[in-house]
mmCIF file of the N, C-alpha and C atoms, coordinates in Angstrom:
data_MODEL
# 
_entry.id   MODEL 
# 
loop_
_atom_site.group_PDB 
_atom_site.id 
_atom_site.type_symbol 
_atom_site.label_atom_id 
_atom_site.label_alt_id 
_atom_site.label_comp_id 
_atom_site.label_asym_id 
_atom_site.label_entity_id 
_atom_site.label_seq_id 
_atom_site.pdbx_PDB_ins_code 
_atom_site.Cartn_x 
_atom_site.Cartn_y 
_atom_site.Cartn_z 
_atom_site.occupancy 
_atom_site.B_iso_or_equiv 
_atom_site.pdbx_formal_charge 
_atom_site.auth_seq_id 
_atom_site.auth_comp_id 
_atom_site.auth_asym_id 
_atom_site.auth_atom_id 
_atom_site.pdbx_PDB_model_num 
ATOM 1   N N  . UNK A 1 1  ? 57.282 -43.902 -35.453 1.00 0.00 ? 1  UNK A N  1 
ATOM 2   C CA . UNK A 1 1  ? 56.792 -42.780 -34.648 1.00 0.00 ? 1  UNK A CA 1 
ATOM 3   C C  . UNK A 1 1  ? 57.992 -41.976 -34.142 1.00 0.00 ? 1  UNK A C  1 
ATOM 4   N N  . UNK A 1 2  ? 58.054 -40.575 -33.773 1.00 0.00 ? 2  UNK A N  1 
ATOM 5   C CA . UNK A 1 2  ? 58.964 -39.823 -33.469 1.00 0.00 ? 2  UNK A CA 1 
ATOM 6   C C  . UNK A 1 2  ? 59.144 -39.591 -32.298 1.00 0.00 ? 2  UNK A C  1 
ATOM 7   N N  . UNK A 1 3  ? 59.732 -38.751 -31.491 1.00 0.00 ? 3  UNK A N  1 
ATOM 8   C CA . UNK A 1 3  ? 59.717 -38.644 -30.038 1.00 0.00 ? 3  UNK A CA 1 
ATOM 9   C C  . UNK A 1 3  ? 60.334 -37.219 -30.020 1.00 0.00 ? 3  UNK A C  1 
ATOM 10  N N  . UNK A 1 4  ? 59.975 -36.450 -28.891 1.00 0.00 ? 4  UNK A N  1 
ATOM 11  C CA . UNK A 1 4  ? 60.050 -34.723 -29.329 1.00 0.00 ? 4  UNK A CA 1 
ATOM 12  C C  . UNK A 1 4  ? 61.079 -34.728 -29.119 1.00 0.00 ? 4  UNK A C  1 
ATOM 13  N N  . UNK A 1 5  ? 62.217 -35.137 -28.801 1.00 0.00 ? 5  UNK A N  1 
ATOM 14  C CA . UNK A 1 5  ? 63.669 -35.060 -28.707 1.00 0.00 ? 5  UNK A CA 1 
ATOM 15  C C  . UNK A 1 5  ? 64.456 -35.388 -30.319 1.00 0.00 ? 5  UNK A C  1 
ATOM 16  N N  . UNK A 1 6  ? 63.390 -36.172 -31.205 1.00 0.00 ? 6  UNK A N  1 
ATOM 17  C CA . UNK A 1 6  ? 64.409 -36.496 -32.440 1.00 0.00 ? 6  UNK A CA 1 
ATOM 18  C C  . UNK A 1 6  ? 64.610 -34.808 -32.847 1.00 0.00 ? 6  UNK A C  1 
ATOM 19  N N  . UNK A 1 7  ? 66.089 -35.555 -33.695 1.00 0.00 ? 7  UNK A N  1 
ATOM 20  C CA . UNK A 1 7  ? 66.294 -34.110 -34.944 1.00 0.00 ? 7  UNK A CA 1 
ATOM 21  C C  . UNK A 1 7  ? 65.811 -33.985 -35.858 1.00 0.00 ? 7  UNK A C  1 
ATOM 22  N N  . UNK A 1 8  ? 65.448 -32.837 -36.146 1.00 0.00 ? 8  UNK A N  1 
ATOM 23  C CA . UNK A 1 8  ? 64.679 -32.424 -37.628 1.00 0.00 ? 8  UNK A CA 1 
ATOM 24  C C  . UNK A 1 8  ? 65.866 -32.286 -38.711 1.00 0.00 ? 8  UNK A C  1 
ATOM 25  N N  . UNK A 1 9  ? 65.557 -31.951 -39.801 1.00 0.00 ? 9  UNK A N  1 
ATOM 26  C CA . UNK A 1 9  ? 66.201 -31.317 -41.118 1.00 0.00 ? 9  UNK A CA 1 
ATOM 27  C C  . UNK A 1 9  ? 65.906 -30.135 -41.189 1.00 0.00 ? 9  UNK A C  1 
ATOM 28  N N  . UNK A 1 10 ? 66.678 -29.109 -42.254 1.00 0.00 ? 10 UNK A N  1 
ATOM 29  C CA . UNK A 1 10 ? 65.409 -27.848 -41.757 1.00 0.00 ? 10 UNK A CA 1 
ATOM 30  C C  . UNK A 1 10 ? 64.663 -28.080 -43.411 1.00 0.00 ? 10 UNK A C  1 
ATOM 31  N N  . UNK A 1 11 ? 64.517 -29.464 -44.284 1.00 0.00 ? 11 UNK A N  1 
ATOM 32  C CA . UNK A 1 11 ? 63.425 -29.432 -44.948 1.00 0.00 ? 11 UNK A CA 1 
ATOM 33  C C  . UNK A 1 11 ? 62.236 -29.618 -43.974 1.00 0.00 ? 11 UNK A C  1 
ATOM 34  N N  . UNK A 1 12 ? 62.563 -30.833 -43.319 1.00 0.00 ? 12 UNK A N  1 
ATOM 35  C CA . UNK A 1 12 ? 61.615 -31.561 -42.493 1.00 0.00 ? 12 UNK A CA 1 
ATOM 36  C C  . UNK A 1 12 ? 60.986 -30.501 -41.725 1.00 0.00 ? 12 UNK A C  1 
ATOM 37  N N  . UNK A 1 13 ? 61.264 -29.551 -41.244 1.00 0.00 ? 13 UNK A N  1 
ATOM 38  C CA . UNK A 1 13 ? 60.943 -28.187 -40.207 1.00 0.00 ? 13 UNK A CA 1 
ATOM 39  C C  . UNK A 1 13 ? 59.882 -27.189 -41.044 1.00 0.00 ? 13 UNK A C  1 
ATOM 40  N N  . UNK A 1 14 ? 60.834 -27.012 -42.152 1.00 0.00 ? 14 UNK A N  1 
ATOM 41  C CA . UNK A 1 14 ? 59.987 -26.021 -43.177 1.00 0.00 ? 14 UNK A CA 1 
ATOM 42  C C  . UNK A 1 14 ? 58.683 -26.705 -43.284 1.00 0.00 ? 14 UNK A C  1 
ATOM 43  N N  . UNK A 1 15 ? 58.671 -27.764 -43.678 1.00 0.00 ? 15 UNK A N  1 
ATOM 44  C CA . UNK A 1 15 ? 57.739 -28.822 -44.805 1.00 0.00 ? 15 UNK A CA 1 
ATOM 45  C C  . UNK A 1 15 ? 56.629 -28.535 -43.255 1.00 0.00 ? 15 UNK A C  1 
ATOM 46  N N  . UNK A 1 16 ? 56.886 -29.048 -41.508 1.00 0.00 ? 16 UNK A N  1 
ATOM 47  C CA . UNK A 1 16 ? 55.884 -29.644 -40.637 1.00 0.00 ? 16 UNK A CA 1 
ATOM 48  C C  . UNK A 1 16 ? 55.415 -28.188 -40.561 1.00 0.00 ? 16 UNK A C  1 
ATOM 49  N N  . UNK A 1 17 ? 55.915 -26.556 -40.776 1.00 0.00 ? 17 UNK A N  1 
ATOM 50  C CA . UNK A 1 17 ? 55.725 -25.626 -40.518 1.00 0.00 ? 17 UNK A CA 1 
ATOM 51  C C  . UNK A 1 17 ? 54.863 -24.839 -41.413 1.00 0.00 ? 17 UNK A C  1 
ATOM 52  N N  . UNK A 1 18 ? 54.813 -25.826 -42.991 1.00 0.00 ? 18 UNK A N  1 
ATOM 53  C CA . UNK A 1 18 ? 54.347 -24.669 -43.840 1.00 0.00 ? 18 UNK A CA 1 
ATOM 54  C C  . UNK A 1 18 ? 54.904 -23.832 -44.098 1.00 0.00 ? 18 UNK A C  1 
ATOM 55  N N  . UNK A 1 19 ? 56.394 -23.615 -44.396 1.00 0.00 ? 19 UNK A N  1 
ATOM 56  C CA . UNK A 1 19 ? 57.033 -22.419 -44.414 1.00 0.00 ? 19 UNK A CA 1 
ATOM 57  C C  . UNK A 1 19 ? 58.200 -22.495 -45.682 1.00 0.00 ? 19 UNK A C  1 
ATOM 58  N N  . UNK A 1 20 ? 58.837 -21.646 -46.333 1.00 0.00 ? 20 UNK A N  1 
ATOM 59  C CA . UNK A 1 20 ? 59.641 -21.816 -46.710 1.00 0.00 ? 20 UNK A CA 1 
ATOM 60  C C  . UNK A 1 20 ? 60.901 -22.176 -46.488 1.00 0.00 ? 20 UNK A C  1 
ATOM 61  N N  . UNK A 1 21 ? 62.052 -22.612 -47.177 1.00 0.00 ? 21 UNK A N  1 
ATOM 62  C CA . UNK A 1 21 ? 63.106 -22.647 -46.439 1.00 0.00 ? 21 UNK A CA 1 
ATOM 63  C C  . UNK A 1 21 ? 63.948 -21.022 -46.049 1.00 0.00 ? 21 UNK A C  1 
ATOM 64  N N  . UNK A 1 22 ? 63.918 -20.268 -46.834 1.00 0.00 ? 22 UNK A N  1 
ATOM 65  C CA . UNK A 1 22 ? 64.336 -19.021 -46.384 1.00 0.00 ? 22 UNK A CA 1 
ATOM 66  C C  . UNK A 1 22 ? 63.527 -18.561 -45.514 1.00 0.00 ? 22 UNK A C  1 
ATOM 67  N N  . UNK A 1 23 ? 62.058 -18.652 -45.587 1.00 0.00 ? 23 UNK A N  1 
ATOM 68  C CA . UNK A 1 23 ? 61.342 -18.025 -44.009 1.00 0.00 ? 23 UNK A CA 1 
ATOM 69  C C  . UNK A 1 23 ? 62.195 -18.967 -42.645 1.00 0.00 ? 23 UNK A C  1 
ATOM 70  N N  . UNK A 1 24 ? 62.507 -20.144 -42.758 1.00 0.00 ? 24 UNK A N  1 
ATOM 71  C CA . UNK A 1 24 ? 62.742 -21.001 -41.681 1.00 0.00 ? 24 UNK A CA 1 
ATOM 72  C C  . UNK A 1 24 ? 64.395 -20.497 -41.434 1.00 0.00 ? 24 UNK A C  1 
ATOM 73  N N  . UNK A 1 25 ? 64.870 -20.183 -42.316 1.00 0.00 ? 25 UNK A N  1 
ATOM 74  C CA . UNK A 1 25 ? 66.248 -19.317 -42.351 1.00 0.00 ? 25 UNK A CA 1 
ATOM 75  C C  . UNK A 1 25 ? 66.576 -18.193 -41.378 1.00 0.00 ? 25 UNK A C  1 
ATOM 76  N N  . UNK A 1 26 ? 65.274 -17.343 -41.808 1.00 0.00 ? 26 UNK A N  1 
ATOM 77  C CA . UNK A 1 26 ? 65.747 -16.309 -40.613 1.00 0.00 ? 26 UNK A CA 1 
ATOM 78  C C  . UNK A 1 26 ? 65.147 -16.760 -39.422 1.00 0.00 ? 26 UNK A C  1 
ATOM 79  N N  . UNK A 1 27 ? 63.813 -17.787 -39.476 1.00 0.00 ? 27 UNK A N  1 
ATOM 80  C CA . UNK A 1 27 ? 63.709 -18.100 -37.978 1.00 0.00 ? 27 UNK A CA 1 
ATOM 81  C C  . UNK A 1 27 ? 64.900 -18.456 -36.878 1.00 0.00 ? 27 UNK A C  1 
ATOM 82  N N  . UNK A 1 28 ? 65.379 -19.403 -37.799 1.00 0.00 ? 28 UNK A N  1 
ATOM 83  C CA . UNK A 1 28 ? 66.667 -19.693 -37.370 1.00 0.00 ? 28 UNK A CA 1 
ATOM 84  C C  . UNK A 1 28 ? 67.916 -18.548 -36.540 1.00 0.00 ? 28 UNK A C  1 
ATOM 85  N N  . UNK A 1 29 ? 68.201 -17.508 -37.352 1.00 0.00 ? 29 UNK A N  1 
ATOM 86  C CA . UNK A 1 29 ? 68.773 -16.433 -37.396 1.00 0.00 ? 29 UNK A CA 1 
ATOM 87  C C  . UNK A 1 29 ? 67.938 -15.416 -35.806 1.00 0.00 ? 29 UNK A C  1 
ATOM 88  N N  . UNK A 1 30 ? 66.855 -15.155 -35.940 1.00 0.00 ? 30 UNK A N  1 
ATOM 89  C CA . UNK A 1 30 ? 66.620 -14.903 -35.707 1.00 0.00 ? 30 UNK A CA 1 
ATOM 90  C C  . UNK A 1 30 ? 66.376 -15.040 -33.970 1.00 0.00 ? 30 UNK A C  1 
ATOM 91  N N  . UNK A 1 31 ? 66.877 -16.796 -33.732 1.00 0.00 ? 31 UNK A N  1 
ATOM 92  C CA . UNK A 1 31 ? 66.705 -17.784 -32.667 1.00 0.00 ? 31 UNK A CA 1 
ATOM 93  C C  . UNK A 1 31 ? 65.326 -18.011 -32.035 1.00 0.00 ? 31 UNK A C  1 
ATOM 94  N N  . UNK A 1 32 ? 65.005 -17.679 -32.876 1.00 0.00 ? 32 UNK A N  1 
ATOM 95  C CA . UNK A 1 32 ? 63.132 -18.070 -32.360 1.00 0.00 ? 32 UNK A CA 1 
ATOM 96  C C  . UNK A 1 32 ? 62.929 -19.780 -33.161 1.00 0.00 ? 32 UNK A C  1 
ATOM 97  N N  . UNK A 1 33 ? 63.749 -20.580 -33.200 1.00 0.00 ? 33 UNK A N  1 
ATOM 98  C CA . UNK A 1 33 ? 63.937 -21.731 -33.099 1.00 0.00 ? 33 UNK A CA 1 
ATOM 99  C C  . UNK A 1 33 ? 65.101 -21.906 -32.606 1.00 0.00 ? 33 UNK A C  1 
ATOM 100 N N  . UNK A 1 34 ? 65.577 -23.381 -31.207 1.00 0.00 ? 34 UNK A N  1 
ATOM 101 C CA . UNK A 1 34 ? 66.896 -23.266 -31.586 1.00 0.00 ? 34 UNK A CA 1 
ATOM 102 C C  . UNK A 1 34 ? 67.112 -24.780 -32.229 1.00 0.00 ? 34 UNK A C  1 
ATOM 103 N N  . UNK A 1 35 ? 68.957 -24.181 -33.244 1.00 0.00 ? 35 UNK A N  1 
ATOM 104 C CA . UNK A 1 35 ? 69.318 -25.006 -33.703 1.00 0.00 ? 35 UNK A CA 1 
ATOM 105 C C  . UNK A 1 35 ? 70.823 -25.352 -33.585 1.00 0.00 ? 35 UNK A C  1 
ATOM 106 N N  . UNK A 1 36 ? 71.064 -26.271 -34.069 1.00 0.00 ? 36 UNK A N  1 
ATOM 107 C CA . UNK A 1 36 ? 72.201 -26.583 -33.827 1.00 0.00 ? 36 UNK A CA 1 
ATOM 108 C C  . UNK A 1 36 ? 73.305 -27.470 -35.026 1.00 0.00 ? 36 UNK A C  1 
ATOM 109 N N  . UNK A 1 37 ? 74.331 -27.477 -34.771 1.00 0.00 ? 37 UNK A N  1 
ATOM 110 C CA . UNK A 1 37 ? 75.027 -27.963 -36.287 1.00 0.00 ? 37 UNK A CA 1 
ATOM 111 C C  . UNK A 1 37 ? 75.489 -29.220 -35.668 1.00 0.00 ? 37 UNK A C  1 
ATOM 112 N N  . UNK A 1 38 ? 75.306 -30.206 -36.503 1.00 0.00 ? 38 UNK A N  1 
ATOM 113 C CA . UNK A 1 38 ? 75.550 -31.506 -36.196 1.00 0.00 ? 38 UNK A CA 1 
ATOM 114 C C  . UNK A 1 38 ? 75.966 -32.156 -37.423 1.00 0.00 ? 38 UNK A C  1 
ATOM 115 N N  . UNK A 1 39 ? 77.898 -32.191 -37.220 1.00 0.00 ? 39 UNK A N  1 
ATOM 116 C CA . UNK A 1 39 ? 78.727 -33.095 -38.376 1.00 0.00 ? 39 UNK A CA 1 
ATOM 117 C C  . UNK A 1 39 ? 78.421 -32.162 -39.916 1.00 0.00 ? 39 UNK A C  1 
ATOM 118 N N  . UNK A 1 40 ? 78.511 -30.844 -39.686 1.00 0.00 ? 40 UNK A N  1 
ATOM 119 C CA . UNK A 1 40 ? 78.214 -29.725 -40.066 1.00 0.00 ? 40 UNK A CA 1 
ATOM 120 C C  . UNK A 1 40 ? 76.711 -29.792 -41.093 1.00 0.00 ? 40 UNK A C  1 
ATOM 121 N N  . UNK A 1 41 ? 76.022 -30.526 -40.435 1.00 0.00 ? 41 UNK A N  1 
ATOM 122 C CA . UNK A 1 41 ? 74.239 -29.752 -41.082 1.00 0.00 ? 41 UNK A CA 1 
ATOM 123 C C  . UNK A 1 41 ? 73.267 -29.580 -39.591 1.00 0.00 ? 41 UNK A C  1 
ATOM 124 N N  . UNK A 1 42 ? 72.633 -28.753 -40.164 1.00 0.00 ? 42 UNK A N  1 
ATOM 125 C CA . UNK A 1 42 ? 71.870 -27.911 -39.026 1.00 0.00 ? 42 UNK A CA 1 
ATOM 126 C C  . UNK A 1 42 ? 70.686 -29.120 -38.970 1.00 0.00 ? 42 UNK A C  1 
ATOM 127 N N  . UNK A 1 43 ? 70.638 -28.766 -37.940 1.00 0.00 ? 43 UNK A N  1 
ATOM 128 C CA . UNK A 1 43 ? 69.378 -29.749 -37.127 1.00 0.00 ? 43 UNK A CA 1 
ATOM 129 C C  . UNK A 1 43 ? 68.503 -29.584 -35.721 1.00 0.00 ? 43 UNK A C  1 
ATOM 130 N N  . UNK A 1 44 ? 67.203 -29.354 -35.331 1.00 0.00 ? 44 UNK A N  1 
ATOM 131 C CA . UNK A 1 44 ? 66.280 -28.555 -34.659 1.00 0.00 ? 44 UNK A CA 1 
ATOM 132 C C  . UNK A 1 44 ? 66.039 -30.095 -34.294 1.00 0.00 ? 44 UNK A C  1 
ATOM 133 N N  . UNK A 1 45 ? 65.559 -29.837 -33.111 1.00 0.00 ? 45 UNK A N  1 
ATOM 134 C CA . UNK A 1 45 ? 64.484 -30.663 -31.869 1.00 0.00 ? 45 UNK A CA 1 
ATOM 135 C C  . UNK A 1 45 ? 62.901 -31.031 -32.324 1.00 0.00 ? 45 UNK A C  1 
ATOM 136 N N  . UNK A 1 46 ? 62.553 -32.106 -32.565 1.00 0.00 ? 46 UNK A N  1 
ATOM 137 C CA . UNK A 1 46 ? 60.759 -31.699 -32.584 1.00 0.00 ? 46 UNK A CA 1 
ATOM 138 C C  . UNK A 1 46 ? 60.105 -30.950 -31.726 1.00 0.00 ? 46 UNK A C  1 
ATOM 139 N N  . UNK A 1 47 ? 60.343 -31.164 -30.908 1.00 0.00 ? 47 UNK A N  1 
ATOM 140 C CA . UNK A 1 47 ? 60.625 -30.425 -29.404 1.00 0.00 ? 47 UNK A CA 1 
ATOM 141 C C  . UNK A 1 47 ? 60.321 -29.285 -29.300 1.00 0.00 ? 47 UNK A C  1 
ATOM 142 N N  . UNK A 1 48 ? 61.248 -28.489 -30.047 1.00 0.00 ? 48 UNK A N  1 
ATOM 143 C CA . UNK A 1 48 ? 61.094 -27.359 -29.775 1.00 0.00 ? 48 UNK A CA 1 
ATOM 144 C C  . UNK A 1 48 ? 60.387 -26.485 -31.129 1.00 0.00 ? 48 UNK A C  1 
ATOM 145 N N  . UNK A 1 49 ? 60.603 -27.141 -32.183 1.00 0.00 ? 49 UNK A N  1 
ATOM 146 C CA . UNK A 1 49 ? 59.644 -26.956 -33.503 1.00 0.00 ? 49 UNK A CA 1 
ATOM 147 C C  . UNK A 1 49 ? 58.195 -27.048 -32.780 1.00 0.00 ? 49 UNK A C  1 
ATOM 148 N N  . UNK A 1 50 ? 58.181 -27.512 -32.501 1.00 0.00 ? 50 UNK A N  1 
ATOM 149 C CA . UNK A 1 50 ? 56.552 -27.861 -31.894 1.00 0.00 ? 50 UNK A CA 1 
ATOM 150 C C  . UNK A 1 50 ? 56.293 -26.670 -31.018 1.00 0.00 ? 50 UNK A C  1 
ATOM 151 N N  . UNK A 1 51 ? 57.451 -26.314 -30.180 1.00 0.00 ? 51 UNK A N  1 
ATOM 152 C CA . UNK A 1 51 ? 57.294 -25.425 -29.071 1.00 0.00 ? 51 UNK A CA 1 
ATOM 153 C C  . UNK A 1 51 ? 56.880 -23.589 -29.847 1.00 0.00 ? 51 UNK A C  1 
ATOM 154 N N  . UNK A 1 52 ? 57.859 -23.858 -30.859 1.00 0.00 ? 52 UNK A N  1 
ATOM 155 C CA . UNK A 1 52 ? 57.613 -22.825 -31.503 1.00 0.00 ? 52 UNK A CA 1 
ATOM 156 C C  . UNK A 1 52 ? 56.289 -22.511 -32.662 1.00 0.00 ? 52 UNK A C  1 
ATOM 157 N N  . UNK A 1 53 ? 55.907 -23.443 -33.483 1.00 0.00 ? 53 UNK A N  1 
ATOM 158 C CA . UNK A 1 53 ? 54.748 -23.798 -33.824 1.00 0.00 ? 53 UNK A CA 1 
ATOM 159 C C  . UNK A 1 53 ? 53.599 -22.837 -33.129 1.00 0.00 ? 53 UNK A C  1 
ATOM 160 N N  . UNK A 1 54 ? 53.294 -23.893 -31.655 1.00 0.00 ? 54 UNK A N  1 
ATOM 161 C CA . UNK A 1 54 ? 52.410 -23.161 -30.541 1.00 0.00 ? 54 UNK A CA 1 
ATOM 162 C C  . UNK A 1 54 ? 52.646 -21.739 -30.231 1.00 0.00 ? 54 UNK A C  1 
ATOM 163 N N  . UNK A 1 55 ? 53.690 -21.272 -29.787 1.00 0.00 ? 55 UNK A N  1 
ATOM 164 C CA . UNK A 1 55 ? 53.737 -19.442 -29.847 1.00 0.00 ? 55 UNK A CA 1 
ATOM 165 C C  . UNK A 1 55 ? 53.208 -18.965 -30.980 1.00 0.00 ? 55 UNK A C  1 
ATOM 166 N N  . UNK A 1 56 ? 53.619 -19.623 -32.141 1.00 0.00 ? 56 UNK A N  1 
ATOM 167 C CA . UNK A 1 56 ? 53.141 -18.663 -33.357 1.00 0.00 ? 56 UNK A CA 1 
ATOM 168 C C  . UNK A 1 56 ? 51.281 -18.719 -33.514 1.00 0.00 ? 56 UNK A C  1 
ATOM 169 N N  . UNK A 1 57 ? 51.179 -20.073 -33.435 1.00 0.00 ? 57 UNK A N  1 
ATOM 170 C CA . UNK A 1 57 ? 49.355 -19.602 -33.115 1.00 0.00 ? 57 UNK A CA 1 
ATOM 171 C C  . UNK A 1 57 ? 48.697 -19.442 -32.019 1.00 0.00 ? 57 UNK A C  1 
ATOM 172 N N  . UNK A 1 58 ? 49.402 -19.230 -31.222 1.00 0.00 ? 58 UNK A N  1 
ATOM 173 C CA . UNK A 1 58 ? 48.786 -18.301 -30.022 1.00 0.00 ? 58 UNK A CA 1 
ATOM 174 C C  . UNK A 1 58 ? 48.746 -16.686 -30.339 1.00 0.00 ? 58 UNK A C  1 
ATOM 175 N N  . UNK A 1 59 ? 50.281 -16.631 -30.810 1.00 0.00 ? 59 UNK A N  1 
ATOM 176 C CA . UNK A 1 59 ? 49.654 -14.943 -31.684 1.00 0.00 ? 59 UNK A CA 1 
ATOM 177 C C  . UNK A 1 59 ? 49.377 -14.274 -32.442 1.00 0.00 ? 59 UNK A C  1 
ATOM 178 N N  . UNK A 1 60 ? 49.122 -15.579 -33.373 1.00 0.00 ? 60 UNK A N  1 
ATOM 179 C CA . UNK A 1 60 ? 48.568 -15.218 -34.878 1.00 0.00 ? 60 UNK A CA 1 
ATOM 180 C C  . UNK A 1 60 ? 47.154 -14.989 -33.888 1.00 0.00 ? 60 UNK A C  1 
ATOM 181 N N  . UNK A 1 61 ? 46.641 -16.029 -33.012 1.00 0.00 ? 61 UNK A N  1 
ATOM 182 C CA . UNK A 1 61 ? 45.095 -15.958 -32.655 1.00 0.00 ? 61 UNK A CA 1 
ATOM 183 C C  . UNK A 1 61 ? 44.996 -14.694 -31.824 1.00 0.00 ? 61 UNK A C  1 
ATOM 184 N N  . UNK A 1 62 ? 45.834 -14.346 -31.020 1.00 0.00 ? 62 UNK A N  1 
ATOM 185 C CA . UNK A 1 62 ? 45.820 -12.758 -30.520 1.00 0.00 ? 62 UNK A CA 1 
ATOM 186 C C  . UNK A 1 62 ? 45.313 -12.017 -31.402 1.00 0.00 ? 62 UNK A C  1 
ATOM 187 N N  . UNK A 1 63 ? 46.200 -11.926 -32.331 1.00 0.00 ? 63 UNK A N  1 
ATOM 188 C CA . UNK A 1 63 ? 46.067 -10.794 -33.691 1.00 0.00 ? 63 UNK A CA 1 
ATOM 189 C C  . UNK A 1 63 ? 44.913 -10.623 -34.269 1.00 0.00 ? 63 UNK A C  1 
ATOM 190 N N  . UNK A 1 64 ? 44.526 -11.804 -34.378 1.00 0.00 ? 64 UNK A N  1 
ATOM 191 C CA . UNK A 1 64 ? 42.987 -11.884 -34.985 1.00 0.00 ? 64 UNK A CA 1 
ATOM 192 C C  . UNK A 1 64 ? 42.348 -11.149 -34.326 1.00 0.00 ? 64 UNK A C  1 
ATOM 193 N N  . UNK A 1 65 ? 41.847 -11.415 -32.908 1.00 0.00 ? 65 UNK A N  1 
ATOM 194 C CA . UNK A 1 65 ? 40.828 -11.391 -31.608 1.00 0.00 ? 65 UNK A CA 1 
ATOM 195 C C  . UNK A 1 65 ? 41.294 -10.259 -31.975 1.00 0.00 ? 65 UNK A C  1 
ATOM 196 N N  . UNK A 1 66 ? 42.205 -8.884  -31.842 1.00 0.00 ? 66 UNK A N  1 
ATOM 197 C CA . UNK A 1 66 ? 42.329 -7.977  -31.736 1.00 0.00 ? 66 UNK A CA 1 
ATOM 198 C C  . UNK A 1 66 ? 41.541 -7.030  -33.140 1.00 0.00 ? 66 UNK A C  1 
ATOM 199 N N  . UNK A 1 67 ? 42.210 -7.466  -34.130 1.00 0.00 ? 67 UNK A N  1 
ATOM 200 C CA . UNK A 1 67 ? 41.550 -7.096  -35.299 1.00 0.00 ? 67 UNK A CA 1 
ATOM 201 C C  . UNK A 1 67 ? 40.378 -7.034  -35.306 1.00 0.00 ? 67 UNK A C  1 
ATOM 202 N N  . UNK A 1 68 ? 39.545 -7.846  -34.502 1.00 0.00 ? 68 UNK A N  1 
ATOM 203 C CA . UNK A 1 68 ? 38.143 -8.482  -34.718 1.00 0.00 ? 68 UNK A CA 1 
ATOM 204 C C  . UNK A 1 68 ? 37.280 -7.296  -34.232 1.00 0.00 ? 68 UNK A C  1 
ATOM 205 N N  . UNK A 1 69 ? 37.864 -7.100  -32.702 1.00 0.00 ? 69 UNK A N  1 
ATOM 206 C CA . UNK A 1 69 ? 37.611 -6.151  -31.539 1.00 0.00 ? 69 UNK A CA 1 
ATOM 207 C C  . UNK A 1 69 ? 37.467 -4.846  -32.485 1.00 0.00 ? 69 UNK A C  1 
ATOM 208 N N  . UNK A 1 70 ? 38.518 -4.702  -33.105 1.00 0.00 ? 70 UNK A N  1 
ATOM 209 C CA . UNK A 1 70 ? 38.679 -3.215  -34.129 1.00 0.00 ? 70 UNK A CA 1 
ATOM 210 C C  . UNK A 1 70 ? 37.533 -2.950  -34.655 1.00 0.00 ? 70 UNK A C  1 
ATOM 211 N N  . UNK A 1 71 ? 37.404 -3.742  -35.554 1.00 0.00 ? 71 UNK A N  1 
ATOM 212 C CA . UNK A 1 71 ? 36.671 -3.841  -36.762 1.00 0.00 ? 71 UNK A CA 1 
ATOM 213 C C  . UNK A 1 71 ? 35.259 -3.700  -35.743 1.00 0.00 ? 71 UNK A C  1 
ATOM 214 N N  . UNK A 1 72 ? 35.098 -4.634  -35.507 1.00 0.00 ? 72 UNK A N  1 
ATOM 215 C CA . UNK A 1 72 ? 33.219 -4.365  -34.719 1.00 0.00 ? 72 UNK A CA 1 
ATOM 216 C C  . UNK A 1 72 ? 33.725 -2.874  -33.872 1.00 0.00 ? 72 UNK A C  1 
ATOM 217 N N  . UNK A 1 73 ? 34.550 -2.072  -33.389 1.00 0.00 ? 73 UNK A N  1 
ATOM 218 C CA . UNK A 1 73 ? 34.272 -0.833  -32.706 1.00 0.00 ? 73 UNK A CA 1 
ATOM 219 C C  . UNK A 1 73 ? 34.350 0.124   -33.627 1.00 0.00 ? 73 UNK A C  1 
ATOM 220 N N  . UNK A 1 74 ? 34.769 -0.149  -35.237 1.00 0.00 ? 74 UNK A N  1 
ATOM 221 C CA . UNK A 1 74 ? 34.753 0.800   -36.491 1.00 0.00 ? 74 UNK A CA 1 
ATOM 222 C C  . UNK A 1 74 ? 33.320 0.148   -37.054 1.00 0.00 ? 74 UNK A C  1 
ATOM 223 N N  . UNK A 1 75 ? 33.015 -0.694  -36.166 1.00 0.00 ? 75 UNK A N  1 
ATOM 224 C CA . UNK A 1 75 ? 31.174 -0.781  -37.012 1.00 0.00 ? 75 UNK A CA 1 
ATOM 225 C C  . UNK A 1 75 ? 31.352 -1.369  -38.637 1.00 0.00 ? 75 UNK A C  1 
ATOM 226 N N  . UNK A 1 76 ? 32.386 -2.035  -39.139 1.00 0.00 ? 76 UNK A N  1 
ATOM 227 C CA . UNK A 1 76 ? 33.042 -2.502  -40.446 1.00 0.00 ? 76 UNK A CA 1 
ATOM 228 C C  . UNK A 1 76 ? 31.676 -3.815  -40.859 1.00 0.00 ? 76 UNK A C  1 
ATOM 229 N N  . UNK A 1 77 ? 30.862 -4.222  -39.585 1.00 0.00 ? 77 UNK A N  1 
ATOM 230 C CA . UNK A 1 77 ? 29.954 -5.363  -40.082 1.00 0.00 ? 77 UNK A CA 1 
ATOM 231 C C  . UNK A 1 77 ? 30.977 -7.074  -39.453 1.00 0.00 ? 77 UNK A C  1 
ATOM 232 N N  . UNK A 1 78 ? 31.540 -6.857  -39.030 1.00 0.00 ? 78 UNK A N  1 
ATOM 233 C CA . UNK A 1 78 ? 32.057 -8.385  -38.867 1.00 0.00 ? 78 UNK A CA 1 
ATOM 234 C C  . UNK A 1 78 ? 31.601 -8.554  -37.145 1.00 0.00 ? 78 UNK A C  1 
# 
């Protein structure tokens, strides 16, 4: 079992994320994960993979709800 403090890989990150490794690249870059170099390979928190995870479907689910709102005030049938 893991504990949200272990280190990830950034396969292990990509792979729990569904993501590619170049999408997880610029996450990285981007610092909307943080990471860190350890004995020079990069390595993320479950921790905070997780942390970030949750933001992203909180506003993927925004996005939706919003779209949704659209669409029924353009009368589209949904």
């Amino acid at each position: 079992m893991t504990r949200s403090d272990d280190e990830l890989t950034p396969g292990q990150v990509a792979d729990l994320l569904n993501v590619s490794r170049s999408y997880l690249d610029r996450l990285l870059e981007q610092g909307d994960i943080p990471a860190r170099n350890r004995g020079g390979q990069c390595r993320m928190r479950l921790r905070d993979v997780l942390e970030y995870k949750e933001r992203s479907q909180r506003l993927r689910a925004r996005c939706l709800d919003a779209l949704t709102a659209q669409a029924q005030e353009l009368d589209m049938g949904y």
